[in-house]
N, CA, C and O of each residue as an XYZ file, in Angstrom:
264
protein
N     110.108     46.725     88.168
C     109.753     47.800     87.244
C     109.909     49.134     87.976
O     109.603     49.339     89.150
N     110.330     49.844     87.278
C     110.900     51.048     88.188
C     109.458     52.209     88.464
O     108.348     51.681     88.397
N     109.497     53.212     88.659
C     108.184     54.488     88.384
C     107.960     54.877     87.321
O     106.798     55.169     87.040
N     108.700     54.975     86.639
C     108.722     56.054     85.168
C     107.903     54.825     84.309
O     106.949     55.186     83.620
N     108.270     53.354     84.343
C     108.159     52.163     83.634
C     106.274     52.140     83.915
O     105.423     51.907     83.056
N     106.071     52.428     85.226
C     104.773     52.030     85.956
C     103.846     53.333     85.232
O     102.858     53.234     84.503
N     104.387     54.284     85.605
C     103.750     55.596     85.440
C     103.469     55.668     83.462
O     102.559     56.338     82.973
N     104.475     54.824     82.605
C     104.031     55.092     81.261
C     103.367     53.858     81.466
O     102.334     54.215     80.899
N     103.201     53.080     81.700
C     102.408     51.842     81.504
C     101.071     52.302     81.677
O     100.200     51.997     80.862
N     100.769     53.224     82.971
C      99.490     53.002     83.568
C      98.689     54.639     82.763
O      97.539     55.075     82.808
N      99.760     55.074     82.194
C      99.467     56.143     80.803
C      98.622     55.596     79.713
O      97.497     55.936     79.347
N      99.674     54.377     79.139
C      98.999     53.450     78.376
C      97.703     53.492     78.477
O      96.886     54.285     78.009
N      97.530     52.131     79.437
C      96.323     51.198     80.228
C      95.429     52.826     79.856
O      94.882     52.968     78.762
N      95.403     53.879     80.859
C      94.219     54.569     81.108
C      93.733     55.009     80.012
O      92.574     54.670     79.775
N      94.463     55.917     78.977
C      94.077     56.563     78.299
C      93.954     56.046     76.752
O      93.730     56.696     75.731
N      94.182     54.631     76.943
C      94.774     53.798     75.776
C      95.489     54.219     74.842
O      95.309     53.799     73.699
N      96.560     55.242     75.167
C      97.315     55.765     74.182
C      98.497     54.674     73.749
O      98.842     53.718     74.443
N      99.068     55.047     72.382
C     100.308     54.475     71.969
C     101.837     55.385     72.018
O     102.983     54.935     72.021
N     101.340     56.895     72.056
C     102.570     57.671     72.034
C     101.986     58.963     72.918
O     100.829     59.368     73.025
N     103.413     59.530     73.598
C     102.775     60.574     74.829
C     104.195     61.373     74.169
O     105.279     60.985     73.735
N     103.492     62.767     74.371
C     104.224     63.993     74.102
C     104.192     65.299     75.304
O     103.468     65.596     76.254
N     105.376     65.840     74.672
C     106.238     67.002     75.573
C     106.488     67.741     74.787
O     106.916     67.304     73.719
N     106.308     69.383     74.999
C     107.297     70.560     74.583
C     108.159     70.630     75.835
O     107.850     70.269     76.971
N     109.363     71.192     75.385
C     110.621     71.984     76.168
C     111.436     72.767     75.185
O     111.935     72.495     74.094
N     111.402     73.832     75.945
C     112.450     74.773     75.389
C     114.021     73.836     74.774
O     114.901     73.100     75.222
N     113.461     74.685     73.075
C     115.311     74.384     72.737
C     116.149     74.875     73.482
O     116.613     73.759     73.714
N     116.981     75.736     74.269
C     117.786     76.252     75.471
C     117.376     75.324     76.711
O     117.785     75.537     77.853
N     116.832     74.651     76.488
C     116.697     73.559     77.940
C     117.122     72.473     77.802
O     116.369     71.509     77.664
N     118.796     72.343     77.808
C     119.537     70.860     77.271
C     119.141     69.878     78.131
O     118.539     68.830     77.896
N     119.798     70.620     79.785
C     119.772     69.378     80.609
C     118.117     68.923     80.345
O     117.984     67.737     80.648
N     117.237     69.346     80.017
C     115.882     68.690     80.504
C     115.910     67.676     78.790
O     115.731     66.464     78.671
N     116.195     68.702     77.669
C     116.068     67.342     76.084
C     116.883     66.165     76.720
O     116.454     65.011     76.712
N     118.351     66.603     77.394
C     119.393     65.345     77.733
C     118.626     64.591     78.703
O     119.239     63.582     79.051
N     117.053     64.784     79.480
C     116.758     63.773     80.337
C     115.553     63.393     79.660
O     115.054     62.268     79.691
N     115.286     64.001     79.287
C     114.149     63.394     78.175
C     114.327     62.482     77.300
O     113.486     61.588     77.202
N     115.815     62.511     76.212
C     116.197     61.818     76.163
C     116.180     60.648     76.593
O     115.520     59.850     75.927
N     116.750     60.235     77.597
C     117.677     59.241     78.474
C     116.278     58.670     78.508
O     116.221     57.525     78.059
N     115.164     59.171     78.917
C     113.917     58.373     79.276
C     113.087     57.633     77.712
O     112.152     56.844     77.580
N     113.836     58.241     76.884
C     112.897     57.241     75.845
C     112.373     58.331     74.744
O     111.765     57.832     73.798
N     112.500     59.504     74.742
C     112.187     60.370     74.065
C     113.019     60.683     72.972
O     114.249     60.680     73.037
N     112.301     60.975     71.880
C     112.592     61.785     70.763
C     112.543     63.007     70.134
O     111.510     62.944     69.468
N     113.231     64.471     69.887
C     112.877     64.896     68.892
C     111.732     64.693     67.598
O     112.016     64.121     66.546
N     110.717     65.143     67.838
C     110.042     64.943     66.267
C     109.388     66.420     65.614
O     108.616     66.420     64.656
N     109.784     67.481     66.220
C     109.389     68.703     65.490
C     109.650     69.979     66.520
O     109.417     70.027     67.728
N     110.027     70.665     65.933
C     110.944     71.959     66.611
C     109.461     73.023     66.153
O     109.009     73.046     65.008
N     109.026     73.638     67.033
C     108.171     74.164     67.315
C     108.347     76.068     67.510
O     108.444     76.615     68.608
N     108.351     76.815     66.139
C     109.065     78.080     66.220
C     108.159     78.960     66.928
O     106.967     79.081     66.644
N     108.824     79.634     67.954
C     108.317     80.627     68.295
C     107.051     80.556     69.415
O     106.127     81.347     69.606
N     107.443     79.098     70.169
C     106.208     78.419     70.367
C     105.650     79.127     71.883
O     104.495     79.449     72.160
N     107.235     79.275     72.984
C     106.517     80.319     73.889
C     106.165     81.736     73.993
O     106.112     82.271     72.885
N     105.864     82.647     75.151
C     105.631     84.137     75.056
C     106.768     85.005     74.736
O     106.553     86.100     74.216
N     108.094     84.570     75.030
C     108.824     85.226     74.774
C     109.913     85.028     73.212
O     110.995     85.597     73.068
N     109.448     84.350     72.478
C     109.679     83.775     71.227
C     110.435     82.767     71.275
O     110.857     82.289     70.221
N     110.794     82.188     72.574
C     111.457     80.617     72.262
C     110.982     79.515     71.334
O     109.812     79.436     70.958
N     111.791     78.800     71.036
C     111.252     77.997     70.016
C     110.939     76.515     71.084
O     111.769     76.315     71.972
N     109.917     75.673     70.972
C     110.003     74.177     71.617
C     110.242     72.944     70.475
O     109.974     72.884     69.276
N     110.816     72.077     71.330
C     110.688     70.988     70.751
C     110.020     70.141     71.383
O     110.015     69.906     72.591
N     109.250     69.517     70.269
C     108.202     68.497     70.338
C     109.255     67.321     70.731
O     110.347     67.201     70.177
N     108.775     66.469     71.765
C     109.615     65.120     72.019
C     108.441     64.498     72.110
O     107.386     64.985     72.516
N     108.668     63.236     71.665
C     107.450     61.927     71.605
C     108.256     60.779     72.291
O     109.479     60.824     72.153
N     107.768     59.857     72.944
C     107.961     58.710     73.419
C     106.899     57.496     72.818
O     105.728     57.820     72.621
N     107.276     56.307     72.578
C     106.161     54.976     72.503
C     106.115     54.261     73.871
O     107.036     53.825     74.561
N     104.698     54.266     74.077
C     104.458     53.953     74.993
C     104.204     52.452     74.671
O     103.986     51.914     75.757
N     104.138     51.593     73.739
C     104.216     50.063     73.700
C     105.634     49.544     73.483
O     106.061     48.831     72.574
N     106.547     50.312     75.013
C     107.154     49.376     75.023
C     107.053     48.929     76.535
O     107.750     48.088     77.104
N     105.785     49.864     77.169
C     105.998     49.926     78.708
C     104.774     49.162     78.699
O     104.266     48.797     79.759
């Protein structure tokens, strides 16, 4: 099992959650493209969400699969 696998598992286990969330800047591809790759989704674009009026997107992951 790799870290990321251990580290959402033991997310799980502690906090007994089922789903863990992230903002990142829309202008922050490479980080959606690794967010992505890890299991993440898009689920709500967030306007205007930092100080300087960037917008975020909400990414969600399920954590029952770790």
């Amino acid at each position: 099992m790799c870290i990321r696998d251990r580290s959402m598992a033991r997310a799980r286990r502690i906090y007994d959650c089922d789903e863990g969330y992230l903002e990142v800047r829309v202008s922050n591809e490479p980080a959606v493209g690794l967010y992505t790759k890890l299991g993440y989704s898009k689920v709500k674009r967030n306007y205007g969400y930092y100080l300087d009026g960037e917008d975020a997107w909400v990414m969600a992951v399920n954590l029952d699969e770790f």
